[in-house]
C-alpha positions as CSV (number, residue, x, y, z in Angstrom):
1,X,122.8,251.2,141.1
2,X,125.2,253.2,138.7
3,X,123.8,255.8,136.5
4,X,121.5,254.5,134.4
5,X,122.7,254.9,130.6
6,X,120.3,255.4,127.5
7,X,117.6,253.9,126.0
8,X,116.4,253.4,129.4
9,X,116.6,256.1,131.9
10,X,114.4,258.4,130.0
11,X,112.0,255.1,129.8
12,X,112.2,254.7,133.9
13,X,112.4,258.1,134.6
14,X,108.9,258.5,132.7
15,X,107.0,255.6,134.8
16,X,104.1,256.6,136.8
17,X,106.6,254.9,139.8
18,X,108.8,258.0,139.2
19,X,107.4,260.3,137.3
20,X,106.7,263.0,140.3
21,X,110.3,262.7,141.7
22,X,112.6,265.7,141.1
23,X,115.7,264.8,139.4
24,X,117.3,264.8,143.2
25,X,114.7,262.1,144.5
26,X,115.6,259.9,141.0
27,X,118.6,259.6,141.8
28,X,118.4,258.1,145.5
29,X,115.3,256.3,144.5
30,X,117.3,254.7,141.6
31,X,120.6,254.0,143.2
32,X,119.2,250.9,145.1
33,X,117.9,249.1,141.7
34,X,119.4,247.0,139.6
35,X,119.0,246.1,136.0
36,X,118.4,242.5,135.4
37,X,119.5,241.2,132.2
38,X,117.5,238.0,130.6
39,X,118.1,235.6,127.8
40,X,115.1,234.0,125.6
41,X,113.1,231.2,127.8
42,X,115.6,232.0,130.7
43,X,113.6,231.7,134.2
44,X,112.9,235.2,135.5
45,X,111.0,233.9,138.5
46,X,110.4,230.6,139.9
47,X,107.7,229.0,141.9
48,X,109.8,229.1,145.2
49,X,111.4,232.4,144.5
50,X,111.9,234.9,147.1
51,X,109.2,237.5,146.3
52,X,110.5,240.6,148.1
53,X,110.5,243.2,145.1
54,X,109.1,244.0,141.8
55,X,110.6,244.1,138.2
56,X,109.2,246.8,136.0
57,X,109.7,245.5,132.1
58,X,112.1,247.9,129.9
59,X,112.3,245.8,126.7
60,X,111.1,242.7,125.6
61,X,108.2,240.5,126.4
62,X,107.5,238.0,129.2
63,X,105.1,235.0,130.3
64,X,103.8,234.3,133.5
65,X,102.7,230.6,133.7
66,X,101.6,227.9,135.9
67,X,104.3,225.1,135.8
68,X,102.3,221.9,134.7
69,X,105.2,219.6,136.0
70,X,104.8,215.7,136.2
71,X,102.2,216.3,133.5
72,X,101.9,215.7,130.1
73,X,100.5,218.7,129.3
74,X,101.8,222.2,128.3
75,X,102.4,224.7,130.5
76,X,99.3,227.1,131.5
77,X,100.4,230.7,130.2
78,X,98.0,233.4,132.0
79,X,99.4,236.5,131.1
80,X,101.9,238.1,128.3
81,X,103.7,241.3,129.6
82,X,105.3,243.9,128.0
83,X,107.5,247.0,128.2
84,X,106.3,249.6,131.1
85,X,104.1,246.8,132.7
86,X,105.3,245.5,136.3
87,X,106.2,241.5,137.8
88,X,105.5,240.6,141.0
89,X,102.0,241.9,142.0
90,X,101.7,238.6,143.8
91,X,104.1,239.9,146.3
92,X,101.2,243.2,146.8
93,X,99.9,242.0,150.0
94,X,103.3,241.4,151.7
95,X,104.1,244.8,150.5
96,X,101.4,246.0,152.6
97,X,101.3,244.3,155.0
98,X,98.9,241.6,155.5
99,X,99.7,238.5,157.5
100,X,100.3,235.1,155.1
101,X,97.9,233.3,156.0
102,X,98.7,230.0,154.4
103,X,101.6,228.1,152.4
104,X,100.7,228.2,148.7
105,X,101.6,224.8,147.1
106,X,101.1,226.5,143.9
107,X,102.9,229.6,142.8
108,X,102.9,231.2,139.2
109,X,106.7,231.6,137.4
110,X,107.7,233.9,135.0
111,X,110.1,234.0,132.2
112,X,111.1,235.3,129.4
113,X,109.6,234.8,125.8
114,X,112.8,236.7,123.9
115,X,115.4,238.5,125.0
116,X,114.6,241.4,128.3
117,X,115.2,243.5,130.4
118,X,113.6,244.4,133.5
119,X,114.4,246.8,136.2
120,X,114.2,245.5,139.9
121,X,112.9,247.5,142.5
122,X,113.1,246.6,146.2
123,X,110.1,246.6,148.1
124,X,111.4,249.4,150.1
125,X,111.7,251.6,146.8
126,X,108.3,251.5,146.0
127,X,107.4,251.9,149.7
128,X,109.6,255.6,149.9
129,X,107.0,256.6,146.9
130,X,104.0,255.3,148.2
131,X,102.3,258.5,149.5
132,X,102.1,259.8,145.9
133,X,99.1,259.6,145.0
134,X,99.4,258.8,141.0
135,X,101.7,256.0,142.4
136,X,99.3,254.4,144.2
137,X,96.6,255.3,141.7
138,X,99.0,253.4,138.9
139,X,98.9,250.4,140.9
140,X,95.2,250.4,141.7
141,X,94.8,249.7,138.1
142,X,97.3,247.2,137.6
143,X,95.9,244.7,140.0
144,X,92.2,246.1,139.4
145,X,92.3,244.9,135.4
146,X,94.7,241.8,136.0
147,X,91.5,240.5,138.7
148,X,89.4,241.1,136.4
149,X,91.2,239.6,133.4
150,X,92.0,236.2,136.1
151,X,88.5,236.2,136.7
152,X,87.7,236.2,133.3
153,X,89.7,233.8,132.2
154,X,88.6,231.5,135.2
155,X,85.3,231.8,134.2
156,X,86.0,230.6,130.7
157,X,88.0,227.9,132.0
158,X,85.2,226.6,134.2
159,X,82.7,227.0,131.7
160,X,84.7,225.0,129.1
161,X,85.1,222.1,131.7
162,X,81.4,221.9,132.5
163,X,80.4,222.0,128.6
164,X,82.7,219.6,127.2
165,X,84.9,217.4,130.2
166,X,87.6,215.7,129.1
167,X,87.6,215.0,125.4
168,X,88.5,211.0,125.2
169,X,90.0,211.4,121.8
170,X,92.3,214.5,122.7
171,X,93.4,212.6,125.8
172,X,94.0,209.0,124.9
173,X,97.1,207.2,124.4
174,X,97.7,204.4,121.3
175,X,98.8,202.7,124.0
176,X,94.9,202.5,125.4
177,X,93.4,201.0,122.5
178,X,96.6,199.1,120.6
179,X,96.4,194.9,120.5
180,X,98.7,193.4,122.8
181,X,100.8,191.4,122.5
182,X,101.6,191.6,118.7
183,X,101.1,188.7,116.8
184,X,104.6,188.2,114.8
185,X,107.1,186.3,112.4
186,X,110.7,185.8,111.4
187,X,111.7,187.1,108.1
188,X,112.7,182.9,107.2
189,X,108.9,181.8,107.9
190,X,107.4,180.0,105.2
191,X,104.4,182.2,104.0
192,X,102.0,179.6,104.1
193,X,102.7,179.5,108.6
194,X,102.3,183.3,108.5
195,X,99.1,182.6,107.0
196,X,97.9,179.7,109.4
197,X,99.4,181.8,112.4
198,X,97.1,184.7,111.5
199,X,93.9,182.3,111.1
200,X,94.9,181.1,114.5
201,X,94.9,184.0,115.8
202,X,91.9,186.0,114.1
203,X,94.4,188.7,112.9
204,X,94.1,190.9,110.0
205,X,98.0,191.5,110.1
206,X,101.1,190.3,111.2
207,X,105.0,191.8,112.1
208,X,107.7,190.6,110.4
209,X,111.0,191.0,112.6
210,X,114.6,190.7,112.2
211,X,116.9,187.7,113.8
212,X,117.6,190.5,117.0
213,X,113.5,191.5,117.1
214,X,113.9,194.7,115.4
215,X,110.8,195.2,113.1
216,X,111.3,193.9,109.4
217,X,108.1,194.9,107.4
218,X,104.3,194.1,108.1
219,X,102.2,191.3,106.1
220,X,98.5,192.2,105.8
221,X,95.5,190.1,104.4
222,X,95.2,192.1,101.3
223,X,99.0,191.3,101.2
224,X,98.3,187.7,100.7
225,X,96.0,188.5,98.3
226,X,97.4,190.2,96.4
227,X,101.0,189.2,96.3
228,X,100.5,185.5,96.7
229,X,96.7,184.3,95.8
230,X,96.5,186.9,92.8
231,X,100.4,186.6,91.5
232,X,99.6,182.7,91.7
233,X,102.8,182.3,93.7
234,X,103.6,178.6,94.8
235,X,103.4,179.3,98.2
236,X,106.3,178.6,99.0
237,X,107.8,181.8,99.6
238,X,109.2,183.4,103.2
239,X,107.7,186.1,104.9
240,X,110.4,188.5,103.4
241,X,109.1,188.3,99.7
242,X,105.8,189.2,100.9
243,X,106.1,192.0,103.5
244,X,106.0,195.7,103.0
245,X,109.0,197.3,104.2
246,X,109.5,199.9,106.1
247,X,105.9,200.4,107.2
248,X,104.7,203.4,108.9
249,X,105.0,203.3,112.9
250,X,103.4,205.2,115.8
251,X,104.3,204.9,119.2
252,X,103.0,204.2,122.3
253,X,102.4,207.5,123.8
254,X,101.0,209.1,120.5
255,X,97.4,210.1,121.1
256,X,94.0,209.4,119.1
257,X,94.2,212.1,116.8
258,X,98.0,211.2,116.0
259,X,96.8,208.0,114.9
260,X,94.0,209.0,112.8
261,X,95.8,211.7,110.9
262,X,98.6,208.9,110.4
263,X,95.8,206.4,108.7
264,X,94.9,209.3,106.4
265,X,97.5,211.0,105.5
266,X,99.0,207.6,104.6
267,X,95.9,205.9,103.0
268,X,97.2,202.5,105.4
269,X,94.9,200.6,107.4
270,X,97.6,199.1,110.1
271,X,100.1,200.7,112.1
272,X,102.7,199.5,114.4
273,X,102.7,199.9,117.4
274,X,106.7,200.9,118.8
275,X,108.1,201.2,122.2
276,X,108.7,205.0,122.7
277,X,112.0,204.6,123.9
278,X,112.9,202.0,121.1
279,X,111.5,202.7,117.6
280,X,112.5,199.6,116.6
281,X,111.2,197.2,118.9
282,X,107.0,196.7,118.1
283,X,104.6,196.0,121.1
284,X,101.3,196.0,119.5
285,X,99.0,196.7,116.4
286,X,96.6,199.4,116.3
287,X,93.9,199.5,113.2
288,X,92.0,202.2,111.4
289,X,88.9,199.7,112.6
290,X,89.9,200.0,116.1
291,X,90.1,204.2,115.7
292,X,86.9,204.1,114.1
293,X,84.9,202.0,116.8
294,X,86.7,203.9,119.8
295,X,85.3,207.0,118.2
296,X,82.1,205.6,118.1
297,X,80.9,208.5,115.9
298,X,81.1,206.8,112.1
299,X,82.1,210.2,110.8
300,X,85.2,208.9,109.7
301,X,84.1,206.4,107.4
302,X,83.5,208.9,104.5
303,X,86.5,207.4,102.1
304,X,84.5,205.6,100.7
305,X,81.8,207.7,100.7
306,X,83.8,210.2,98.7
307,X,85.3,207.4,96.0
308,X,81.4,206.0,95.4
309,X,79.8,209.7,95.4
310,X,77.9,211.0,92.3
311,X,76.5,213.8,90.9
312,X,73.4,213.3,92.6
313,X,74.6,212.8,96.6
314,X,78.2,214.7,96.2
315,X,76.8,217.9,98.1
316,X,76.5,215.2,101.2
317,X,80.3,214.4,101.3
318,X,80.6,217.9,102.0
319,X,78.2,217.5,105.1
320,X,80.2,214.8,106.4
321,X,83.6,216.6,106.4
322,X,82.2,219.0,108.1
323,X,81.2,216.7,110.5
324,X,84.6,215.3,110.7
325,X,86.1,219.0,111.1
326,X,83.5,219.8,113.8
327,X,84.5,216.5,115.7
328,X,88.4,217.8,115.3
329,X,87.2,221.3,116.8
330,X,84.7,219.8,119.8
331,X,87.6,217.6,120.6
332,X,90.5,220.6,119.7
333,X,92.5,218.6,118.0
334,X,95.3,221.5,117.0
335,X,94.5,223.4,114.6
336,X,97.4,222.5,111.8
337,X,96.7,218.9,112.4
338,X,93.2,219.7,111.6
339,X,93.8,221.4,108.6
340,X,96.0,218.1,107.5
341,X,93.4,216.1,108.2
342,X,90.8,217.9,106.3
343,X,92.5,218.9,103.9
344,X,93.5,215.4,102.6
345,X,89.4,214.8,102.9
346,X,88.8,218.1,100.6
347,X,92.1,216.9,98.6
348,X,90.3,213.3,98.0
349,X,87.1,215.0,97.0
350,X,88.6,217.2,94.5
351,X,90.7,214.5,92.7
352,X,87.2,212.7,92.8
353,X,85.8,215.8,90.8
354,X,88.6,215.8,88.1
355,X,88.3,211.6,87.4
356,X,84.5,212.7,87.0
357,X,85.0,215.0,84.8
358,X,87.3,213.3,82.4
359,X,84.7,210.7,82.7
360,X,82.2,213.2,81.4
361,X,83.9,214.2,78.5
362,X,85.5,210.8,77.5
363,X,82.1,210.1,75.3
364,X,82.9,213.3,73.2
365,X,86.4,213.8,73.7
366,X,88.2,210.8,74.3
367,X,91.4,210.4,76.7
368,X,93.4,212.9,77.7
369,X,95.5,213.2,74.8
370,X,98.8,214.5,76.3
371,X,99.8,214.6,80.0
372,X,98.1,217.2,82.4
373,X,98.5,218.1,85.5
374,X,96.1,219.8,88.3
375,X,96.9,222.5,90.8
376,X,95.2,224.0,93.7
377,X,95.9,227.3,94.7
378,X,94.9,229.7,97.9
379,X,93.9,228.1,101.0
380,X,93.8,224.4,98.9
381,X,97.0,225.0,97.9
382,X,98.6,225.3,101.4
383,X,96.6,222.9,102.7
384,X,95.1,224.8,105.5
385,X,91.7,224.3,104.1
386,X,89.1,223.3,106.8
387,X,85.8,225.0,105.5
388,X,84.8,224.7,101.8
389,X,86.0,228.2,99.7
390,X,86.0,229.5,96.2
391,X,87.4,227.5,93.5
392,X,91.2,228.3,92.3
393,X,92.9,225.9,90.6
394,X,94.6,225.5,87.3
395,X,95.8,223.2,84.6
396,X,99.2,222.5,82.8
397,X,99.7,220.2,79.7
398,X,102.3,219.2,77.5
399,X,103.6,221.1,74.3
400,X,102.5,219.5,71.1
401,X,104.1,220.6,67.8
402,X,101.6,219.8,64.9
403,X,98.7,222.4,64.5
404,X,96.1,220.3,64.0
405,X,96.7,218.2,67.2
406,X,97.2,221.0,69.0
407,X,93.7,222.2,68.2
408,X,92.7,218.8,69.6
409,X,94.8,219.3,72.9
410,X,93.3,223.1,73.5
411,X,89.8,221.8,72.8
412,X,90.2,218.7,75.2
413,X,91.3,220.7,78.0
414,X,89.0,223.9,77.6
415,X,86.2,221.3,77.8
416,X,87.6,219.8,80.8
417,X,88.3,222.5,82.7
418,X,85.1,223.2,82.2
419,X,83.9,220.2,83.2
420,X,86.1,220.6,86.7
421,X,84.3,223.4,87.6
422,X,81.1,222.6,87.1
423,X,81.7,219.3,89.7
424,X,83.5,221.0,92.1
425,X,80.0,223.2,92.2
426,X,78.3,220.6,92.5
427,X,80.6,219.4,95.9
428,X,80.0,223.2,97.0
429,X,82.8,225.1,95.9
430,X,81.6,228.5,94.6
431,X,83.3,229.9,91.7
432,X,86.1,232.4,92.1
433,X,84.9,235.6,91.8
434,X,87.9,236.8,90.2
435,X,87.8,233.8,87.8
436,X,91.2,232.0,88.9
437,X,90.2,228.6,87.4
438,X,91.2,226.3,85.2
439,X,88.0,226.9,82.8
440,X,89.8,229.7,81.9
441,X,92.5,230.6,79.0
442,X,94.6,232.9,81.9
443,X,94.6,230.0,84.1
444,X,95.4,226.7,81.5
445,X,97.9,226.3,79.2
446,X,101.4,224.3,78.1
447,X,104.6,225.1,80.2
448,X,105.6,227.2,77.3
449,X,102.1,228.9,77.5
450,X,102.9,229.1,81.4
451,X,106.3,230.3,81.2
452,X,105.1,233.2,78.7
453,X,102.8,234.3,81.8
454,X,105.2,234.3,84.3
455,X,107.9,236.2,82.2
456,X,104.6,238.7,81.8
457,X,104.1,239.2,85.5
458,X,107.9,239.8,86.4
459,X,108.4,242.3,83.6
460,X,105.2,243.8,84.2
461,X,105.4,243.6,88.1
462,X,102.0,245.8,88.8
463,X,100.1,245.4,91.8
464,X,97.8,243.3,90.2
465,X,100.1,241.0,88.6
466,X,102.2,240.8,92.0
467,X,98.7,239.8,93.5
468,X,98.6,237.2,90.7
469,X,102.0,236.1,91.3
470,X,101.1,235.4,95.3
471,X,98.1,233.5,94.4
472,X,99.8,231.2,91.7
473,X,102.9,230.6,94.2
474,X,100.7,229.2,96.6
475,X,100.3,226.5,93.7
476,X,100.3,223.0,95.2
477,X,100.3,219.1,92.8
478,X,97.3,217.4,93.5
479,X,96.5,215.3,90.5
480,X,97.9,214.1,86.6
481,X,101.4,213.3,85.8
482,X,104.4,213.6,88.2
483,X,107.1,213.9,85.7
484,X,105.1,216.6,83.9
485,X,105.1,218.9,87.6
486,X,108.5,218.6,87.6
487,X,109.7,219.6,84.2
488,X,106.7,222.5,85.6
489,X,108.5,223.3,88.6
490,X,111.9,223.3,87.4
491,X,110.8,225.6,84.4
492,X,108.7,228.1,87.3
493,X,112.3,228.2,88.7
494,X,113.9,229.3,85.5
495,X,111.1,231.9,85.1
496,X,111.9,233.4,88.5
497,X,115.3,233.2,88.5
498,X,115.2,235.7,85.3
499,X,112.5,237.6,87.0
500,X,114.3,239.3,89.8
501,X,112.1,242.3,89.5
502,X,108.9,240.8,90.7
503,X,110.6,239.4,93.6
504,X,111.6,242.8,94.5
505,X,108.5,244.8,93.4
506,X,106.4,242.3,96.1
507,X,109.3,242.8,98.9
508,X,108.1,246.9,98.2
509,X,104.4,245.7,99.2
510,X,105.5,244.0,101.5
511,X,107.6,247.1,103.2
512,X,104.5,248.9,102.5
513,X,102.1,246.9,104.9
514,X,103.2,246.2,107.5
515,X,101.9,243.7,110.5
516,X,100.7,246.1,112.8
517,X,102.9,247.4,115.7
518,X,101.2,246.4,118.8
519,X,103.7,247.6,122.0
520,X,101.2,248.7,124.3
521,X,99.9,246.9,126.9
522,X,97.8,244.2,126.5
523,X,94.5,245.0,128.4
524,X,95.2,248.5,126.6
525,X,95.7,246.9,123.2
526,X,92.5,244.7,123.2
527,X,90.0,247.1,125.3
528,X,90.4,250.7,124.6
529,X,93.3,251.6,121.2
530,X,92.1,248.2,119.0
531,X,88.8,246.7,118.6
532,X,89.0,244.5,116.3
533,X,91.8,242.8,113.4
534,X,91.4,241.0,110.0
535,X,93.2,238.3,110.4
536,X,94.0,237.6,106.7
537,X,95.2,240.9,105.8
538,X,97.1,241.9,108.8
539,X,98.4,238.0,109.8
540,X,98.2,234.9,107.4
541,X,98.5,236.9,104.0
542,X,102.2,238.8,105.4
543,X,102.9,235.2,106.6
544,X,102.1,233.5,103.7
545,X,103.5,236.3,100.8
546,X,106.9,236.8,103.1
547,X,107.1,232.3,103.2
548,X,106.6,232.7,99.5
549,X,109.1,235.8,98.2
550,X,112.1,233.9,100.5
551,X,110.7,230.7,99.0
552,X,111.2,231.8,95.7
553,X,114.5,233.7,96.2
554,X,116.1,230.6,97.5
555,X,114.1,228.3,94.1
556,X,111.3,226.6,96.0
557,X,108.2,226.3,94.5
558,X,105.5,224.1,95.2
559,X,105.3,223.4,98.9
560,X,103.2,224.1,101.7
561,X,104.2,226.7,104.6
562,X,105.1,224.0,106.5
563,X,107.5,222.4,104.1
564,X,108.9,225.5,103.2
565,X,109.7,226.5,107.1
566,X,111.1,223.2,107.4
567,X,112.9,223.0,104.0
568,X,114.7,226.6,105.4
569,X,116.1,224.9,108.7
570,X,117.5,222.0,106.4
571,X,118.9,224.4,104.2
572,X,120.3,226.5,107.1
573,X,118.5,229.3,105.8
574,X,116.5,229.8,109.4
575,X,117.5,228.8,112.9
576,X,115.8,225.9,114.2
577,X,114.3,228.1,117.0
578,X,112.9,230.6,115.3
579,X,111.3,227.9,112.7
580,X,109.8,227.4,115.6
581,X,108.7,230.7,116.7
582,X,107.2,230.4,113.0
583,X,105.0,227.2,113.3
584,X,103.6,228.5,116.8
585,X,102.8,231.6,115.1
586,X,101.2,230.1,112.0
587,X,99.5,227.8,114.6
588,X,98.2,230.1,116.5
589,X,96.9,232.8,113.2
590,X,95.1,229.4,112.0
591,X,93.5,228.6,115.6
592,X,92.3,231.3,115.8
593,X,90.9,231.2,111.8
594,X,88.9,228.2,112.2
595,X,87.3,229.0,115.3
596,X,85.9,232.3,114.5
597,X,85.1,231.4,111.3
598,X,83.5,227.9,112.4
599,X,81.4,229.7,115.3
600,X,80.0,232.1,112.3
601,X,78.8,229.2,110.4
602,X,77.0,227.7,113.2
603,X,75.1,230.6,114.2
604,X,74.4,231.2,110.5
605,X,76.3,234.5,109.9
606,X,78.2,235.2,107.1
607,X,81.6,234.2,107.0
608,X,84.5,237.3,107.2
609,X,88.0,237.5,108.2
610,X,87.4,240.1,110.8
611,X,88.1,239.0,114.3
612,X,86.5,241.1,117.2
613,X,88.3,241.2,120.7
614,X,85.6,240.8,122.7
615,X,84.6,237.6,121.2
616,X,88.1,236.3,121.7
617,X,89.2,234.1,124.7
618,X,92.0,235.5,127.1
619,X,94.9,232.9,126.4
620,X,94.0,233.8,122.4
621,X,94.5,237.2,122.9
622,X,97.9,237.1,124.3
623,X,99.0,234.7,122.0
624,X,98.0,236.5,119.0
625,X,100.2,239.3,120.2
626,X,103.4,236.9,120.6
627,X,102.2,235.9,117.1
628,X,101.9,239.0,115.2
629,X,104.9,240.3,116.5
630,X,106.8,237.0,114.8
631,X,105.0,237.3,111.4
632,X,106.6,240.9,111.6
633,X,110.1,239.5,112.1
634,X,109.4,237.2,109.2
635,X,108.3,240.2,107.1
636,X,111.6,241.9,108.1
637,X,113.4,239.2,107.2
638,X,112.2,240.0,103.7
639,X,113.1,243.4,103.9
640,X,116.5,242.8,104.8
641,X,116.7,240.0,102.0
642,X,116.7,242.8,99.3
643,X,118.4,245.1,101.3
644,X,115.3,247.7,102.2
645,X,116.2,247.4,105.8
């Protein structure tokens, strides 16, 4: 090949390939190579390609994978390479020789996660600097720690299969366990016939459909009930005046878990079944009954359970979420649906806690005498919550001019954020240790009161208010009045919008703590230069602070991660690929989370945010990398936002 030009000859030139050649022996050694050029997810290798060289990596990372074809399962990623590391060590044996002694039906690919470069080097290259010893001492160790990092992961793989086999829920389709054919009606039939026709046929619903057989709405039992038998309606009404519209749908090919977040997310009882090709067209039923007796656990059964609980058995909804989340985990449900699921459990029991404690304090207090609204912060407040944490939450009411009934208002809601605190105990949330609850002055107050602390923290933009200011941006709605969080959010807006400053000041920290740089090797990285990561600190708090500062700089406020990433692709304001790059990082950090932190609790050990390598598994590892290294794009992203980059 030509010359090679900077940043890479020095890089090649320093390999242990060619790091004994004179500058003579370089140069005929190099002129037979070629640099190879390769575009994000472009095919580097194939499972049919010719495999008569090697690449060495110059920039960029790759994957090599086992194509899962004809499957509908992801493809089986066994190793993440980076810059100085080499492709093609399958190729080793023809290299030296040995006879093939078989086809191979299956052969690994490799390509490229972003953007690379690699440097091919024919076989007959490597074979001209064979007899130096550090050459073939270089390549000992390459194929000595890949074998034993193949073995490794084989060994986890097998011992996986044998513990848990194939996990029913994970693997079944709606399709498996919908009712078939669907019982339905025209939008023109007389209500009384819908009723008959679901008698007839011992069916708790029925699908209303359009003239052409596109769906129309859904008419349920407590439908009839309601909007008919209840309303004292003649009966003589068509199936159109009674049906919800617009229902909620899943399709065929949906799995289990799919399903079950659906009913839970939604608070329905019935879904529609539709065609996967053909949203429109409805092929069966499927009901939260039938989830329930498929699972054949009764863990998710705890609605009610929550809705009914008291003071006296509230510790044991607790229990039975975490029997749910360790159902989710056993059958690895992923981890962000987990967390949605969950989290709407842990959402249900806190609104539980607040109705409880207004009904505590009615006797003494009365009603609430001006609108309120509740707001979970931290891990709550993104809804990533799967394991019960420290309380932080607060409380906003409305403004009231007259003194003396503003006495009143203070008093009522002192006493009931009192009272919320001492019932989410009760469920087995510990206090915050740094007191960020609504039983607190700091944490309560009017929107004037609120807007008077945020125009605080952005002209006093310390450290600790910044940390303040990250905490109460992870604010999410969870119960009280809805026109009252909006007047709330729009005047949060205002407050940040005159509050460049803080925005700026928490860019700094952010330009100040970096993700760590990880570029070595990945055996290198995870068994001799790092032991051992917090995940928070170095992963989900940069992720979550840099979603936050570009949330706030573009005037959202209010959402989760996930609806901010997905508000910034509607908006244009990120590419839908690397929104992408930034759910599989988030989904990864949050695997990763739960599972350490879940394996502490069941051997009894106190819970931390340290993750050790060597308890990780292989495919972990290697995505964590991939992972880190996108959280510190995002954090760059910030940087460049208010131009420190």
């Amino acid at each position: 090949m030509e010359q090679i030009n900077n940043p890479y000859a020095k890089q090649i030139s320093n390999h242990p390939l060619f790091s004994g050649a004179t500058a003579a022996e370089f140069s005929d050694l190099i002129k037979d190579c070629t640099l190879k050029s390769y575009k994000k997810a472009e095919k580097i290798l194939f499972s049919h390609s010719p495999r008569d060289g090697f690449l060495l990596m110059l920039d960029g990372t790759t994957e090599i994978y086992v194509s899962l074809r004809d499957t509908h399962k992801d493809n089986e990623v066994l190793e993440v390479l980076e810059p100085g590391e080499i492709i093609g060590f399958s190729s080793l044996a023809d290299f030296l020789g040995e006879p093939t002694v078989q086809e191979h039906s299956y052969t690994v690919e490799v390509q490229a996660v972003e953007e690379a470069v690699c440097l091919y080097i024919p076989s007959h290259v490597l074979q001209l600097v064979w007899h130096r010893e550090e050459v073939r001492d270089y390549v000992l160790r390459q194929v000595a720690m890949r074998l034993q990092d193949i073995y490794a992961s084989l060994a986890e793989q097998v011992h996986l299969a044998n513990q848990w086999g194939e996990s029913d829920p994970f693997i079944q389709r709606v399709q498996d366990m919908m009712s078939s054919p669907v019982t339905a009606v025209t939008e023109d039939t007389p209500i009384y016939e819908v009723a008959d026709k679901m008698v007839n046929h011992n069916a708790s619903s029925i699908i209303v459909e359009k003239k052409n057989g596109d769906l129309a709405g859904i008419i349920t039992e407590k439908d009839l009930v309601e909007r008919v038998i209840a309303s004292r309606k003649t009966g003589d009404e068509k199936a159109t005046d009674v049906m919800s519209e617009n229902p909620y749908i899943i399709t065929t090919q949906s799995y289990y878990y799919e399903a079950m977040s659906s009913f839970l997310m939604n608070g329905v009882k019935h879904l529609p079944v539709a065609d996967e090709h053909n949203k429109n067209r409805i092929v069966g039923i499927i009901t939260l009954a039938d989830l329930l007796k498929k699972q054949n656990r009764g863990k998710f059964d705890i609605l009610k359970e929550i809705e009914s609980s008291t003071k006296d058995n509230l510790s044991d909804v607790t229990a039975a979420i975490y029997d749910v989340l360790a159902n989710l985990i056993h059958d690895a449900i992923p981890a962000l649906h987990t967390t949605e699921i969950v989290t709407k459990l842990y959402d249900r029991l806190v609104r539980h806690c607040v109705d409880m404690a207004q009904q505590n304090i009615k006797e003494k207090y009365g009603e609430p005498p001006t609108a309120f609204a509740f707001y979970l912060m931290g891990s709550g407040g993104r809804a990533e919550q799967f394991m019960l944490t420290d309380q932080d939450h607060f409380l906003v009411y409305e403004e009231v001019e007259e003194t003396h009934v503003k006495e009143k208002v203070d008093q009522y809601f002192r006493a009931l954020g009192n009272e919320i605190v001492i019932w989410l105990e009760r469920a087995g949330y510990k206090r915050c240790d740094g007191n960020m609850m609504a039983s607190e002055s700091s944490w309560r107050g009017t929107v004037k009161d609120w807007s008077h602390r945020l125009r605080t923290w952005g002209l006093r933009a310390t450290n600790e208010n910044i940390l303040l200011g990250h905490n109460f941006l992870a604010f999410r709605f969870l119960h009280g009045d809805e026109s009252l969080h909006e007047y709330f959010k729009s005047t949060v807006r205002a407050q940040f919008e005159r509050s460049r400053i803080f925005l700026y000041r928490a860019a700094e920290q952010e330009k100040n703590n970096p993700v760590p740089t990880l570029n070595h090797p990945i055996r290198a990285l995870f068994r001799v230069q790092k032991q051992h990561i917090d995940i928070k600190k170095h992963a989900l708090f940069p992720f979550h602070h840099s979603l936050q500062i570009l949330a706030a700089h573009h005037g959202i406020f209010g959402k989760t991660p996930l609806e901010i990433i997905d508000i910034f692709q509607e908006r244009s304001i990120m590419e839908a690929a690397y929104v992408d790059e930034l759910r599989f990082a988030y989904e990864i950090i949050v695997k990763i989370r739960i599972e350490q932190s879940w394996n502490r609790f069941k051997r009894q050990e106190s819970n931390t945010s340290e993750i050790v390598f060597t308890q990780m598994k292989s495919r972990d590892k290697e995505a964590l990398i991939i992972a880190l290294k996108t959280i510190r794009s995002l954090q760059n992203k910030v940087l460049t936002t208010f131009g420190m980059k």
